[in-house]
N, C-alpha and C positions, 0 to 999 in steps of 0.2 A: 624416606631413608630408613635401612633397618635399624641404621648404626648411628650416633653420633659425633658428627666432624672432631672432634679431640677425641680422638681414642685412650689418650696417657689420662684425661680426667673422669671418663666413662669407664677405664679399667680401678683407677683408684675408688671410685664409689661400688664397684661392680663385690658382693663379699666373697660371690664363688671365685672370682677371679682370685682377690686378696687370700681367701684359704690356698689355694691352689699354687699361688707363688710365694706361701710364707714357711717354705723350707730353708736350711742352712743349706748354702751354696758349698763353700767349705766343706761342712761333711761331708757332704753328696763328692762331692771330686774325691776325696780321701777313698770312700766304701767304695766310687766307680773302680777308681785303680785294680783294688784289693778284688770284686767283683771279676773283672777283665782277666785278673792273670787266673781265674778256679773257671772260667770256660771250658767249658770241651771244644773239640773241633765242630761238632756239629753246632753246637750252640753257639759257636761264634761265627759259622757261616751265618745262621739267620741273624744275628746280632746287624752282622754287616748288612743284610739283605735290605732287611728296616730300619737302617739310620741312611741309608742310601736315598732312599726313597724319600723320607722326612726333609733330607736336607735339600735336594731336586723341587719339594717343593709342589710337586706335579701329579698327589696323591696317588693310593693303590690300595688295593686291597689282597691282605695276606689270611692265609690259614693255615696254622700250625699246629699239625697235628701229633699225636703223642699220649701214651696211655701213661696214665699213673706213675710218679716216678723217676721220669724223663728230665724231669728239669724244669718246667713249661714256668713255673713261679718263680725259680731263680731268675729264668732268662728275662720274666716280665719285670722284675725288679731291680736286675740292668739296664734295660730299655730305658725304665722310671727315672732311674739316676742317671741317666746320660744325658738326659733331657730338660733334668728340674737343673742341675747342677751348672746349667749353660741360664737358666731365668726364664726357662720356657716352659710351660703346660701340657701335661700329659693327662689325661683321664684313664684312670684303671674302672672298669667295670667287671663285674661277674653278672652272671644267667643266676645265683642266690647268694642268701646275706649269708651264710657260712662259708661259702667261697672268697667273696668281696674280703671276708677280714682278712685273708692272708696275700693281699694285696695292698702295697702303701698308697693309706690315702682313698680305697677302695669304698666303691657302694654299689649299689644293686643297678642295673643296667635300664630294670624299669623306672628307678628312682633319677637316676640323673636327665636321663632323657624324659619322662614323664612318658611313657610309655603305655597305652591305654590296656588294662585287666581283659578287657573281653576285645579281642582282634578279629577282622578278617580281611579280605585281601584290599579292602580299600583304606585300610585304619591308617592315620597320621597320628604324630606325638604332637603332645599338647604344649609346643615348644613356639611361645608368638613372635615373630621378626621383632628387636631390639630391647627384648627382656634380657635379661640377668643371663639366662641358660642361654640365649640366642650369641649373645657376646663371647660367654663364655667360651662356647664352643668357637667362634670366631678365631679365638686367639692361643685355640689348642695345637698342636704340632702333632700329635698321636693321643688315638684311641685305643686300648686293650682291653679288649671283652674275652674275659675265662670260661669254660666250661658254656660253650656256645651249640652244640651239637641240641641241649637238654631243652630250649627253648624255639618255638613255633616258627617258621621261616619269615612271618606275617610281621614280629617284631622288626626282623633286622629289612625289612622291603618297608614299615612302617617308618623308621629312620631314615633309610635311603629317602624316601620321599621328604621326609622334612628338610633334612640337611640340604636337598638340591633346592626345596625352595625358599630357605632360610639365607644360605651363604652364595645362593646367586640367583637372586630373585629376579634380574635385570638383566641376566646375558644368558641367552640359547644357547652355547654354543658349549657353555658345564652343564647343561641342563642333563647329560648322556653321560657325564663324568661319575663314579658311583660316590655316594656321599658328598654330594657338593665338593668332592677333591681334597680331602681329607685322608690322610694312609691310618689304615683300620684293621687292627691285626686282630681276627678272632684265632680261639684258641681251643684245643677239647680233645676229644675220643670220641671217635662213632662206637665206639662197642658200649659205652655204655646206656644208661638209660635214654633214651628219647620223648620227643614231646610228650606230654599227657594230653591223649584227645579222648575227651568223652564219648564211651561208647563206640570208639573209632577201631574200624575193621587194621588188618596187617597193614591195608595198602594205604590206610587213610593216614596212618602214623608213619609210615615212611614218606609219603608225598610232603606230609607235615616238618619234613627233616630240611636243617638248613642247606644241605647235598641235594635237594628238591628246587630249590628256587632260582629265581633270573641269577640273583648275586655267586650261587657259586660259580657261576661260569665265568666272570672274572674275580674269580678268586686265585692265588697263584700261591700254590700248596705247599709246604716246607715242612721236613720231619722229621723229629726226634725220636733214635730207636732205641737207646742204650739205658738202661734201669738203674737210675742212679740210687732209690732210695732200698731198693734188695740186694746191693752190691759196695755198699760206702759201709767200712769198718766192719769186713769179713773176714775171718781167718781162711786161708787157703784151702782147709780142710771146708769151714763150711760154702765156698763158693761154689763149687758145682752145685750141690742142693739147690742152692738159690738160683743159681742161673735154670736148671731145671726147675723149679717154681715158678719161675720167672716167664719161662716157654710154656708151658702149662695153663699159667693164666692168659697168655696174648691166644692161645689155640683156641679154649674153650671162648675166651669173650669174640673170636670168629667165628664159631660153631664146627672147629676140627679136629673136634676129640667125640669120645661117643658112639654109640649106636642109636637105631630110632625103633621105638616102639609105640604102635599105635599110633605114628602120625608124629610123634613127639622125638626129638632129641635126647639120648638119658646117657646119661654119666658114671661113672663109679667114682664114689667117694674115694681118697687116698685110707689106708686105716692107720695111719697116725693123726687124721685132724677127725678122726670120726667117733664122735660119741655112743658108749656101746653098753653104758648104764642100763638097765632093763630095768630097775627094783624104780630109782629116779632121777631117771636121765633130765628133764632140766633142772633139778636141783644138782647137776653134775655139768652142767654146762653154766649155768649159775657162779656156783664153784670155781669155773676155771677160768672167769672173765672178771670175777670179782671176789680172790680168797679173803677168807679172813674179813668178811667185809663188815661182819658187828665190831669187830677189836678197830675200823678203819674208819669208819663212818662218819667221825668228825673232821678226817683229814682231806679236806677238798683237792688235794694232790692225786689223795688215791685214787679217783675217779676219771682225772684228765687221761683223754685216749683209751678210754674201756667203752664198749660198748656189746648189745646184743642185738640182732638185727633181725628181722620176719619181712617177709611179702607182705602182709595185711596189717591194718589197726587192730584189728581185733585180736589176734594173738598178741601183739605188744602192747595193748589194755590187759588182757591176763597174766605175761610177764613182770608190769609194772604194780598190778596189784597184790601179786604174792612180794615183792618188793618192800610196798608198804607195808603188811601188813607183819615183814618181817622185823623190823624196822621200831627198837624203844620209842615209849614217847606218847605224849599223848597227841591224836588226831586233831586237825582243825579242819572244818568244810566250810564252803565257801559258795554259797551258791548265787544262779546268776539272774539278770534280770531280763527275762527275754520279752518284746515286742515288733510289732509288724512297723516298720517305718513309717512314718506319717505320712510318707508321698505318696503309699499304696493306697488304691481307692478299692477298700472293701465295706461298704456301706451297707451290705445286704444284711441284713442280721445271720440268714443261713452259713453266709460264707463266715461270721466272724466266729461264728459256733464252730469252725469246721478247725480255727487255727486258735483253740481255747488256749491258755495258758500250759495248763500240761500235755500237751501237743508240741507248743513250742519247747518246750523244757526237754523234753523227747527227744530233739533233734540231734543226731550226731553227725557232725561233717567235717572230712577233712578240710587242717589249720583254724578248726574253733575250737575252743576249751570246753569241753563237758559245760551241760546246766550245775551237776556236782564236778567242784575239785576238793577233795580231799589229800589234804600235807600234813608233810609231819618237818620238824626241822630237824636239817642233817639231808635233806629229801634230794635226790638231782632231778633236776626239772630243767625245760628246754623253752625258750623265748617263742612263742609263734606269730610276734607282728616285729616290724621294724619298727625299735620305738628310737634310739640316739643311733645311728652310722657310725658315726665318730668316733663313738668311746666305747663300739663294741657291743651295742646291744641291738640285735638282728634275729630274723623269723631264721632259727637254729642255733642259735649262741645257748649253749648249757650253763648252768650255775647251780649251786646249791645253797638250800634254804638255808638261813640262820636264824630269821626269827619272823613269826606270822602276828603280823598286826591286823587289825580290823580295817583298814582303810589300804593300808599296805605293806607289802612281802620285803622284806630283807634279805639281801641274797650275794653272794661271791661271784662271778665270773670265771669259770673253771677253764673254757674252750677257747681259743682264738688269740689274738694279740694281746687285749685287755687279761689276761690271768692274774688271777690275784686282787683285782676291781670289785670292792661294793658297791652297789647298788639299789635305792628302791625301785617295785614294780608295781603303778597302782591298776587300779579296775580301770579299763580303757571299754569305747564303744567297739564292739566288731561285728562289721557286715560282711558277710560271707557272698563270692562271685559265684557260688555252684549255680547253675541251670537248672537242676534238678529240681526244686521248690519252687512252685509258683508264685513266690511274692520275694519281697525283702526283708529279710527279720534283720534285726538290729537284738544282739546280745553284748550287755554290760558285765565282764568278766577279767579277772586278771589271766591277761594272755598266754596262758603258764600250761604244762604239762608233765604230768612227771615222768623223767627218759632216763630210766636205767636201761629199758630197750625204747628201741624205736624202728621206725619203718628203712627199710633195705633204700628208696628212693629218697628217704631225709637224709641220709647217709652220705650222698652224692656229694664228693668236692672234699671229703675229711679225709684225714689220716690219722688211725687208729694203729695203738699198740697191743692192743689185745681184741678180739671180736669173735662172739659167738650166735654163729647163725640159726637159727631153729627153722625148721622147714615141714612145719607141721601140714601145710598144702605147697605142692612145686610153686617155683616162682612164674610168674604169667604175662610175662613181656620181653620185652628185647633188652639184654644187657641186665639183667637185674642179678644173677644172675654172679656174672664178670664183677659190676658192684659191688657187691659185698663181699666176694673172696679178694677184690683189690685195694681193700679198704686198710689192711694190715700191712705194717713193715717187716714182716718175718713170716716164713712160714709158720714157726713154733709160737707165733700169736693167735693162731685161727684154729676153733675146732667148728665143726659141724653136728647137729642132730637133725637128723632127718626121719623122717615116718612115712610108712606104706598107707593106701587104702585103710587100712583096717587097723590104726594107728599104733602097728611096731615096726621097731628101729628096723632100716633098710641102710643098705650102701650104694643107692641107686636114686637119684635126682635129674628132673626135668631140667634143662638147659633151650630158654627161648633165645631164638639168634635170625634176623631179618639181614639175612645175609646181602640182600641184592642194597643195602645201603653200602656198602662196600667197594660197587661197580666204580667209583670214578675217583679212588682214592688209592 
């Protein structure tokens, strides 16, 4: 039996369950009302579309598609309350923990379902018939997965395959039902970023797309076109601007703006968002995402919704280190303690010479923290592991320093629901999934980075009131791109610097666009 016969005493011991149903009823009916009458018509047709289906009973699978803007979090957070407010179970997931916090109740998509790091097309979640998460999901009525486009097709056919053998282990005939029969609303934008496959050609990252897999073909697609968040509390005068903004960015993130040179797509910058300092242009983009920032620097306010953003690490390692170095105070470094996992069998002596200590220490890889982290406090710094869901601390949740202990960081919560939240963050183990290294290092580091800027693809899923892009190489993938110029609630929040070959300012940028992900949307 997966389950057992007393469901009412298996849900009382069950804690995800008891988290999951220990909302106020009450308020939830109050917010639904007040939620129901600020719908649009669009948003209330899908409203309708998926409580339809929930209440039938008879599962389905929706995609609701919709760039930036649209509503897509509002709408999930009707859905949320329609459903907690009756004593019933909703699961909110996101594709990452800085999406998930702006979902009630939200966690990471690989966290809830246990969802294996390295996938391929036979992967199952590590979800065992009549555990806690098995129940759990038993007794759910809807699923909501946000920013779903950004993750591997492999996850959500991963799912597929548990759910049908979790919630109908004993009858063929759901076995063909997707998700064991469960209605399952993914949510997102094909324009922006897609999977990260290593090393993976155009057509490997498109096949890789959830528009690639058996599931989207029953999928039954809904969509939001109207820009709610370029278009709420605009004076008359300034709404054309914006709705031209607004067309502007849905063109370019389809790739119907531009000419092509060399094979490439290229752009003109607008010259009001375009950086044209010559003497020193990022310290003029700098400037304009962060005035005033020594007279500011203690005020953790001033920070919420500013950012600066690059294609690569390595430029946003050299943004953040003129940052610090701008920055009173005295330094603290922190270094870490790197080793090979003990499960690795390197016994040879050659090979152990080969991964000496400063070799390991050498290593840089995306979502590990440097061997040096050098802080200062007052510093913004960005979380890069899951460590609490709940209370807001996630691999992207920003904060700043306040005070560097030797064992552990003191820190405010700047970003997400939790604002205004201290926090310590101590030295955690982290083993890094890259392929790229032939063994398994294990590094003991506080999971910290300092993000005055950050990468264009970390970016994914926030909304920013100020954002300065540097574009010291064009950006080098699909949607990156659309990304970052959609990351801004205003036009008059977003400049640009850009650089040619020969690194001066240019009004002319790559635009990568994999248009043929498009085809059935």
């Amino acid at each position: 039996m997966p389950y057992p016969d007393d469901e009412s005493i298996s849900s009382a011991q069950n804690r995800f369950i008891t988290e999951e149903l220990s909302y106020d009823i009450h308020l939830l009916q109050k917010e639904l009302h007040t939620l129901l009458n600020q719908l649009t018509n669009e948003q209330r047709n899908v409203f309708n579309k998926v409580m339809t289906a929930v209440k039938d009973k008879k599962g389905g699978v929706f995609f609701l598609y919709g760039y930036g803007g649209t509503g897509k979090t509002f709408l999930w957070k009707t859905l949320s309350a329609a459903i907690r407010c009756k004593g019933q179970i909703v699961l909110n997931v996101a594709s990452s923990g800085i999406a998930s916090l702006l979902l009630t109740g939200g966690r990471t998509a690989h966290s809830r379902f246990l969802i294996p790091l390295n996938l391929n097309e036979d992967s199952i979640c590590r979800i065992k018939p009549g555990s806690e998460v098995a129940h759990l999901i038993s007794q759910t009525q809807l699923i909501i997965w946000d920013e779903a486009p950004m993750v591997h097709k492999h996850a959500f056919e991963a799912l597929d395959r548990s759910l049908n053998d979790i919630l109908s282990p004993n009858n063929s005939n759901k076995s063909n039902i997707p998700f064991g029969g469960k209605v399952i609303v993914f949510g997102g934008d094909f324009r922006q970023i897609l999977p990260v496959v290593p090393n993976g050609s155009r057509q490997d990252i498109v096949n890789a797309a959830l528009c690639s897999s058996y599931i989207w073909r029953k999928c039954k697609l809904l969509k939001l076109t109207k820009n709610m968040r370029l278009t709420i509390g605009k004076d008359t005068a300034d709404f054309e601007k914006t709705q031209n903004f607004a067309k502007w960015l849905l063109d370019l993130g389809e790739g119907n703006v531009g000419g092509i040179n060399e094979g490439d797509a290229v752009i003109d910058i607008p010259d009001d968002i375009l950086i044209t300092d010559s003497v020193d242009p990022i310290g003029s983009l700098i400037d304009f995402v962060y005035p005033y920032i020594l007279q500011n620097y203690k005020n953790p306010q001033f920070f919420q919704e500013r950012a600066i953003l690059a294609p690569t690490n390595e430029v946003v390692q050299e943004i953040n280190d003129r940052f610090l170095a701008m920055f009173p105070g005295e330094q603290k470094e922190y270094l870490s303690s790197d080793s090979i996992c003990q499960s690795e069998q390197l016994n040879d002596n050659f090979q152990q010479s080969l991964y000496s200590p400063d070799v390991l220490n050498g290593l840089k890889l995306s979502g590990l923290p440097n061997h040096s982290l050098v802080l200062k406090v007052g510093v913004h710094v960005m979380l890069l592991r899951n460590i609490d869901q709940k209370n807001g601390l996630c691999n992207g949740t920003r904060l700043q320093v306040k005070s560097l202990g030797n064992r552990v960081i003191e820190a405010e919560i700047i970003s997400g629901s939790n604002i205004g939240t201290r926090t310590f963050i101590p030295r955690i183990n982290l083993t890094p999934s890259d392929k790229r290294i032939p063994f398994k290092l294990q590094r003991r580091q506080f999971p910290l980075s300092v993000c005055f800027a950050m990468t264009i693809n970390k970016s994914q899923g926030q909304s920013l009131s100020r954002v300065g892009l540097f574009l010291r190489q064009p950006v080098f993938t699909h949607g990156q791109l659309y990304v970052a110029l959609s990351r801004v609630k205003s036009r008059d929040g977003l400049k640009i610097l850009a650089l040619d070959k020969d690194g001066k300012i240019t009004n002319k940028t790559s635009n990568v666009v994999y248009k043929e992900i498009f085809t059935d949307l």
